[in-house]
N, C-alpha and C positions, 0 to 999 in steps of 0.2 A: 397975568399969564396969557401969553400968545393964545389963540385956540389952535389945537392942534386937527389930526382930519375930523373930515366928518362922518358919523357912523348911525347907521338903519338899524333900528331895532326893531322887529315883529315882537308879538306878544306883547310889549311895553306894560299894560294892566296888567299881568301874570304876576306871581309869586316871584320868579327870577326875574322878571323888569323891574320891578318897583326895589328892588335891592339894587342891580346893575345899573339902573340910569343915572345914581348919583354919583356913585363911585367913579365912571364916564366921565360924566359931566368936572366931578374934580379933579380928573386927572387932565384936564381941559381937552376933550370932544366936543366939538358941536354935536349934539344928539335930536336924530327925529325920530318921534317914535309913532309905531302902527299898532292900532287896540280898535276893538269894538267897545260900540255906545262913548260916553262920554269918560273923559279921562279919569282915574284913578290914583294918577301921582301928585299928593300935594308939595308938586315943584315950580317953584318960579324963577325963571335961568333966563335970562336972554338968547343961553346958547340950546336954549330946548325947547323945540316944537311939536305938540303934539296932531296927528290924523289918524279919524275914524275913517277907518277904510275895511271893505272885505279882501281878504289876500286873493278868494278867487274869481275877482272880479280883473278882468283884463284890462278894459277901461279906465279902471278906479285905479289901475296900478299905473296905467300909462301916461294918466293927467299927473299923476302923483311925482315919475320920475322927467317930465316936461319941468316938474319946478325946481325939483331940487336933484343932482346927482351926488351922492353919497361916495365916500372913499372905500369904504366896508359894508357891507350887508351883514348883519349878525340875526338869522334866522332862528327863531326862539318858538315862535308861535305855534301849537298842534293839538288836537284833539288826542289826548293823554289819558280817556277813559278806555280802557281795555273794552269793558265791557259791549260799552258806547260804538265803539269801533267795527266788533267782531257781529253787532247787531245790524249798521248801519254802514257797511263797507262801502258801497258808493259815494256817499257821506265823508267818510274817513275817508276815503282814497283822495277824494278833491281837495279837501281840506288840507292833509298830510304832504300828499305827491306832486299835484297838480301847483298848488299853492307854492311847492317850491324849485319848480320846473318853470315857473311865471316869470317868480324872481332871480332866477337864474337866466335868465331868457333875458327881461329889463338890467342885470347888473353888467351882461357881458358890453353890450352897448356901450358900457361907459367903462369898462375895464377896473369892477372894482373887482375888491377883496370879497370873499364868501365864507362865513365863519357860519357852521351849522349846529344846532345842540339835539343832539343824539340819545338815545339811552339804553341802558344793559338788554332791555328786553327784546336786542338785535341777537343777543344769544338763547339758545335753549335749557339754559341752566343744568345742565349734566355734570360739570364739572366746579366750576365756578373760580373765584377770580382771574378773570378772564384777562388776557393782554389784549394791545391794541392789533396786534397781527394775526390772533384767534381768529378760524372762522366765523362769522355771524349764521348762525341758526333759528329765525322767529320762530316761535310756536303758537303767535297768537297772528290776529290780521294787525293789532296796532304795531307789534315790532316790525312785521310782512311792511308794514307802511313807511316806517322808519330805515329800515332797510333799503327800499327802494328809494327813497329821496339821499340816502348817501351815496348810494351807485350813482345819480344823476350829478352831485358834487364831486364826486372823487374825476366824474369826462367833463367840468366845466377847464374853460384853457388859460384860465387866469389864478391866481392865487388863492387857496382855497382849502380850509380847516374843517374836521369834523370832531365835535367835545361831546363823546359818552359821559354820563351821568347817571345817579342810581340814587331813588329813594332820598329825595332832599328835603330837609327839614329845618327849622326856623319860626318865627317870629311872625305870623302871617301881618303882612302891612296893607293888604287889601285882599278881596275876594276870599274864596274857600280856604278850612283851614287844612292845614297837612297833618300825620299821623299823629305827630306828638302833641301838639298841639290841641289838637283833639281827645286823648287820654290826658292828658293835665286837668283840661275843664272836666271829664268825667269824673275825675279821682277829687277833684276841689268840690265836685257838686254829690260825692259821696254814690257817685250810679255805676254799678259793676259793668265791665268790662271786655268782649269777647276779643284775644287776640291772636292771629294765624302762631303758631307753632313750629309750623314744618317747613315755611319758605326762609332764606337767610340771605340776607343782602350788607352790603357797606356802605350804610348810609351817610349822605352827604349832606354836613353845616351848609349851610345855604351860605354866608361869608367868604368860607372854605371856597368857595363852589366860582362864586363872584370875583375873587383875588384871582382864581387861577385864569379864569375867563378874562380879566383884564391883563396879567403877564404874556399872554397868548396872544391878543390885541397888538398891544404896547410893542412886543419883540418879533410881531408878525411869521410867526411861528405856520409850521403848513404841517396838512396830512393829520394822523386820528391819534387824538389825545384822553387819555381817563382822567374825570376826577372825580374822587367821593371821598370818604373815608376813608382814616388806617387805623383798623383796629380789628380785630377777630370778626368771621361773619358773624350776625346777631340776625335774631326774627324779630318781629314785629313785638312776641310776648317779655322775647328779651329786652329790647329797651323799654317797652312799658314798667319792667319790674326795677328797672336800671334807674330809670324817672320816679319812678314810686320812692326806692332807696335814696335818692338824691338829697327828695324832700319830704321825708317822712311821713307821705303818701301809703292808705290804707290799702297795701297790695293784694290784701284777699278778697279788693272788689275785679281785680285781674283773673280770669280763667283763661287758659290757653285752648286752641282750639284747633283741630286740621284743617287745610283746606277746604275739604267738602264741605264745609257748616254753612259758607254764607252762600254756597251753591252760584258760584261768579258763572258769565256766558264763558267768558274768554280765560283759556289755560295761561296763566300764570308759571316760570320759568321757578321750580324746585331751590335751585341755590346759583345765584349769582355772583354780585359781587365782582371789583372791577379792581383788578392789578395797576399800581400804581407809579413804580418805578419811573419811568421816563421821568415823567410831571416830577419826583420828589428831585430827579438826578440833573434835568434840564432848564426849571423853572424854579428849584429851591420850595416846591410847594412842598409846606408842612402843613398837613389837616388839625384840623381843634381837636384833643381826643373829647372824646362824647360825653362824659358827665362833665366835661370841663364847659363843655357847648352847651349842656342845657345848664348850668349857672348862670350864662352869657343868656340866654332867652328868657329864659323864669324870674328871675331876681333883679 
């Protein structure tokens, strides 16, 4: 196989790199990817290079794009703790905004593509599934942060995507696990359970997530795309009972609980959840339905 362009990925050691880069890679990309500390993907590809680099390092970005010029930039990488965020806004703000105002700044230079990954908590969850022409309303500083690195995407002058996501879940292949993930090993390890109740999202296969991310790619698709799941909103306690029911997991180590329990810094969005249409109508994406997705993870 020819290689086809070549494509930036931030984050690369995240949850969504370590799924996306192969998938890439065999759809033949050349892929370089950007991760702190030392690499996390056990890939060995000729057409895959990995650099630790800081994203808001100016320098570290400028030697980086002296060597290689990329066809696409697919912006992944962000401080994703709410919490974390709404504690350390400086912090977040650089990491978040700055970091992708850098790379926006190095990609115009060389006239590539900008393909951004977004998420629901750019709304204020009032209503919930939200379309992609919905106003955005943060309620917290990390969406405030995400918000504003789309506004800087949406005035880049070159071709340039932005992919809302919500609550994605899977198979952790490195680093931190994700929610379900996390209720599995508690229900195997027989230790009860506290899970939100009153927030409701459509959560997203991480597969699901990675297919649509490469049709989008692939068909060089522009402007603001959803993907998560299609399936009724659920909370957190929902799929945990859902997961429990799957596999014959002891659900009355599950207590459901409000939001106020775990007394978070940062306001959390009520009900989300992210309208899917365009993606099912323009891209043919069909999501896993959910106990079908956690067979694929579990077993």
């Amino acid at each position: 196989m020819q290689p086809k362009d070549s494509i930036l990925i931030t984050g690369v050691n995240g949850f969504l790199g370590n799924y996306l880069t192969p998938v890439l890679l065999n759809a033949g990309y050349i892929v370089y990817g950007i991760g702190k500390g030392m690499r996390r993907l056990p890939i060995i590809d000729k057409k895959f290079q990995y650099y630790d680099i800081d994203l808001t390092d100016s320098y570290s970005l400028q030697q980086l794009f002296e060597i290689i010029s990329p066809n696409i930039i697919l912006h992944a990488a962000a401080n994703s703790k709410p919490d974390d965020c709404e504690l350390h806004q400086e912090s977040a703000y650089t990491i978040n905004v700055q970091s992708t105002k850098l790379l926006l700044d190095f990609a115009e230079k060389i006239k590539s593509r900008f393909v951004y990954i977004s998420t629901d908590f750019v709304f204020d969850g009032e209503k919930g599934l939200y379309k992609e022409t919905d106003e955005p309303n943060p309620i917290n500083y990390y969406g405030k942060t995400k918000l504003l690195s789309e506004q800087l995407v949406t005035q880049y002058p070159f071709p340039n995507t932005i992919i809302r996501t919500v609550l994605v879940y899977g198979k952790p292949l490195a680093g931190r696990q994700n929610i379900l993930s996390f209720v599995y090993a508690k229900l195997q390890n027989r230790e009860p359970v506290q899970l939100v109740n009153d927030q409701y999202r459509t959560p997203t296969y991480i597969k699901d997530l990675v297919w649509g991310i490469k049709e989008i790619v692939e068909h060089e698709k522009t402007g603001i795309w959803h993907l998560s799941g299609d399936q009724p909103l659920m909370s957190p306690y929902e799929m945990g009972m859902q997961l429990a029911d799957t596999f014959e997991l002891d659900k009355s180590l599950l207590h459901p609980v409000n939001h106020t329990t775990f007394k978070e810094i940062a306001l959390r969005p009520r009900t989300t959840g992210l309208h899917i249409q365009k993606a099912q109508t323009e891209l043919n994406y069909r999501p896993t339905p959910f106990e079908k997705a956690l067979k694929k993870i579990f077993t």
